[in-house]
C-alpha positions in Angstrom: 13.3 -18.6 6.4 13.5 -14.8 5.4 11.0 -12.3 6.6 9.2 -12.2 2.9 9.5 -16.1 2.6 7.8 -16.0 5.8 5.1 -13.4 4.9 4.2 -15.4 1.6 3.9 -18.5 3.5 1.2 -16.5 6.2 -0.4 -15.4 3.3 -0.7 -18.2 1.7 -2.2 -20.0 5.0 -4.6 -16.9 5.2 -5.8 -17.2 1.9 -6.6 -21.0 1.9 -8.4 -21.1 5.3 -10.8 -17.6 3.6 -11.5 -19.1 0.5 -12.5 -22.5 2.7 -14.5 -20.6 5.1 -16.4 -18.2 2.6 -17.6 -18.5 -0.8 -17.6 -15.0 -1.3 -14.2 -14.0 -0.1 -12.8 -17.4 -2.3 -14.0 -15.1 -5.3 -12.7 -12.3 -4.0 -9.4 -13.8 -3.7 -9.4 -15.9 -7.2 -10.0 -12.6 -8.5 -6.9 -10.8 -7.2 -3.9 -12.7 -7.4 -1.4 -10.0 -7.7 -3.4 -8.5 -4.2 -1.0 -6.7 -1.8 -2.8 -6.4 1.5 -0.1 -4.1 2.9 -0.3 -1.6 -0.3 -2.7 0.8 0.9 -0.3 1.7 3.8 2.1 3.5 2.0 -0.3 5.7 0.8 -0.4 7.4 4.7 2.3 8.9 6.6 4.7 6.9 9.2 2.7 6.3 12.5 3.8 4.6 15.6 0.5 3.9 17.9 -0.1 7.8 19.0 0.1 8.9 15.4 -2.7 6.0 14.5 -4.7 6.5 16.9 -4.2 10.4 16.1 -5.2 9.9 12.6 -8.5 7.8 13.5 -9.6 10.2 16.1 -8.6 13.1 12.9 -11.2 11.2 10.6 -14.3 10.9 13.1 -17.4 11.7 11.0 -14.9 13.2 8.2 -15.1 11.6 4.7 -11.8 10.6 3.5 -11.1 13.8 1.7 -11.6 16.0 4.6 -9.6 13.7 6.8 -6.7 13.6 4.2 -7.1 17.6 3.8 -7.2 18.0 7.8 -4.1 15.6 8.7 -1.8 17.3 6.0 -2.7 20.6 7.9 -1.5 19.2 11.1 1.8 17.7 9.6 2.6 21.0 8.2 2.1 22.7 12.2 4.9 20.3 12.8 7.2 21.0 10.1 5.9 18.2 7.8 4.9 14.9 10.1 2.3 13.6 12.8 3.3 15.0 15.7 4.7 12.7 19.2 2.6 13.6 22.6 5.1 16.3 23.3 5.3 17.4 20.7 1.2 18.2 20.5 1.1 18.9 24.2 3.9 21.8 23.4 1.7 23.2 20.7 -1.1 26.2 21.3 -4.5 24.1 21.0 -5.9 26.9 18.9 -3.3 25.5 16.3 -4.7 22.6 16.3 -8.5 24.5 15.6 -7.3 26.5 12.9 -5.7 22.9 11.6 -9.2 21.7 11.1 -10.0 19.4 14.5 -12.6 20.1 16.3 -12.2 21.1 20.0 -13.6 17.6 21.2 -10.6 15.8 19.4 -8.2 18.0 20.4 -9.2 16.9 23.8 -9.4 13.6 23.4 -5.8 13.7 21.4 -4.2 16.1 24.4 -5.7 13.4 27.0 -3.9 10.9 25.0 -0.9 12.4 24.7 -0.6 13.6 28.8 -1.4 9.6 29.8 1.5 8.4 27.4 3.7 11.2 28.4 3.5 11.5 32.7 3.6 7.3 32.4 -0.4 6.4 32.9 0.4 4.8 29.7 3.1 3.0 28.7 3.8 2.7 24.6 5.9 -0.3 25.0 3.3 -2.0 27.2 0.5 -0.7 25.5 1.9 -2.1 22.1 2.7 -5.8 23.8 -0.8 -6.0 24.7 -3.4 -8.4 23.3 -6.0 -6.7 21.2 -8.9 -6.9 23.9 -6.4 -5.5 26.5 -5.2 -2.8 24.5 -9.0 -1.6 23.2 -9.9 -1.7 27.2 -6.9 0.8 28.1 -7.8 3.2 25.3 -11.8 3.2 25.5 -11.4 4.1 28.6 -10.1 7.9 27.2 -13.3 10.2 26.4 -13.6 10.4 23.0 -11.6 7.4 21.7 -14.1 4.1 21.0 -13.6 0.8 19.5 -13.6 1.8 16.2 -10.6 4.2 16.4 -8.4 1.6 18.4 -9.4 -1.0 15.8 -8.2 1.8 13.0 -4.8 2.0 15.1 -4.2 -1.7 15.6 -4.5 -2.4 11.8 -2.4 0.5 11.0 0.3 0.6 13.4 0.7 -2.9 14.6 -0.6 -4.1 12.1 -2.7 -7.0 13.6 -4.0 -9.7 12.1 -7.4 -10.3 13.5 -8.7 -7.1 13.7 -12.4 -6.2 11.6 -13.7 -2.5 11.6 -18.0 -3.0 11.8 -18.2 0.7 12.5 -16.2 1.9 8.9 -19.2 3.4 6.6 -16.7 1.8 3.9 -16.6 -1.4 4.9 -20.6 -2.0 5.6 -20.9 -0.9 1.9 -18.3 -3.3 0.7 -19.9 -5.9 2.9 -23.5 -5.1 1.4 -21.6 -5.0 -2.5 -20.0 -8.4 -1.8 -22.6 -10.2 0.2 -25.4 -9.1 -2.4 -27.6 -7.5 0.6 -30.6 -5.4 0.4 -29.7 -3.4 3.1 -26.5 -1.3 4.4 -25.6 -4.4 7.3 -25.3 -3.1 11.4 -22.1 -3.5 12.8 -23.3 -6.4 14.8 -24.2 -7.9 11.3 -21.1 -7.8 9.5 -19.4 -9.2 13.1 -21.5 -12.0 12.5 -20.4 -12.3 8.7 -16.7 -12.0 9.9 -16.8 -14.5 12.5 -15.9 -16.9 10.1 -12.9 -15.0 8.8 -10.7 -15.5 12.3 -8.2 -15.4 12.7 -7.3 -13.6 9.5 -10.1 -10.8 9.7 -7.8 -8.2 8.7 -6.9 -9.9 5.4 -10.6 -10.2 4.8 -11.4 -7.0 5.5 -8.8 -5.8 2.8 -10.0 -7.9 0.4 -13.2 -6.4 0.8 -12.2 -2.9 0.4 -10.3 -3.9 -2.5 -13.2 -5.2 -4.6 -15.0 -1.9 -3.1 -12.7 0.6 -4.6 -10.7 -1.1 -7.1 -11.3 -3.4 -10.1 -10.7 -6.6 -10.2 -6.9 -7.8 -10.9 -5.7 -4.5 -8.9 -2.4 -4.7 -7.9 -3.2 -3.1 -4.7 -5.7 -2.1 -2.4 -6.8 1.6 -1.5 -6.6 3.1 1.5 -9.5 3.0 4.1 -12.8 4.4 3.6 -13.3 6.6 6.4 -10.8 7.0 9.0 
């Protein structure tokens, strides 16, 4: 079986156990059937893990504008893509200021960059990892949480079970879609996408989809906030 045989057979799996589980993703879906959950990606720049987790740490408390604005000032310090940890640990800090971060991330992203480069952390091992094993490594770095490693695993490893409670975006499109009268907690829309395992990430572009696109799209936007 070819990869895309293979990829339209997983989708086609993911899609039926949704549309069984919830009512309101099965309209979603019905309503999209040209959806490409990958689409949005190739609307951002290559990133292995560093440059994802780069990117999330970039659009803490940013709107997507700013964060888009802010990251194509960094790729243009390093003649036109995210930078590797060396290559940001080689660069004057006050760069990275006059780039737009703020001197908290550029901690955080430095920190990041000295564990994977002196061999705290391992990007092989680190990418092998399970999800919960990973986000325990990388929480445990000062300014990175679970919403930024969440960010990273959809983007660069693209996982498969992976739900983002803390993205502004996504409580919105959970609060559009689910008809609520109030923006839902993070613990709430956990509790809505409980029943979307082990295909959480699918849902939770099929919910930014019907956020920031009309129905029948051919593809889905990028994410709200990064």
């Amino acid at each position: 079986m070819s990869e895309d045989s293979s990829r339209a057979a997983w989708l086609q799996q993911a899609r039926s156990h949704l549309r069984d589980a919830d009512p309101v993703l099965a309209r979603l879906i019905d309503d999209r059937p040209d959806f490409d959950p990958r689409a949005w990606m190739a609307q951002l720049p290559p990133m292995d893990l560093y440059g994802a987790l780069l990117f999330q740490v970039t659009g803490q408390q940013l709107s997507v504008a700013a964060t888009r604005r802010t990251l194509a000032r960094i790729q243009a310090l390093f003649g036109g893509h995210l930078p590797s940890p060396g290559e940001l640990l080689a660069v004057d800090p006050g760069q990275l200021r006059q780039a737009g971060l703020s001197w908290r991330k550029i901690g955080t992203l430095r920190d990041l960059a000295a564990r994977l480069s002196d061999g705290r952390l391992d990007p092989d091992v680190l990418t092998s990892l399970p999800d919960d094993e990973l986000m325990a490594e990388l929480t445990a770095i000062p300014g990175i949480g679970p919403w930024t490693v969440q960010g990273a695993l959809l983007i660069a490893l693209q996982r498969e079970d992976v739900v983002l409670p803390g993205d502004l975006a996504l409580r919105k499109a959970v609060r559009a879609a689910y008809q609520l009268d109030h923006l839902p907690s993070q613990q709430e829309v956990l509790a809505i996408a409980e029943k979307w395992r082990p295909y959480r990430s699918l849902a939770t572009s099929y919910l930014f989809s019907a956020a920031f696109e009309p129905a029948k799209a051919p593809s889905v936007t990028r994410l709200g906030s990064a």
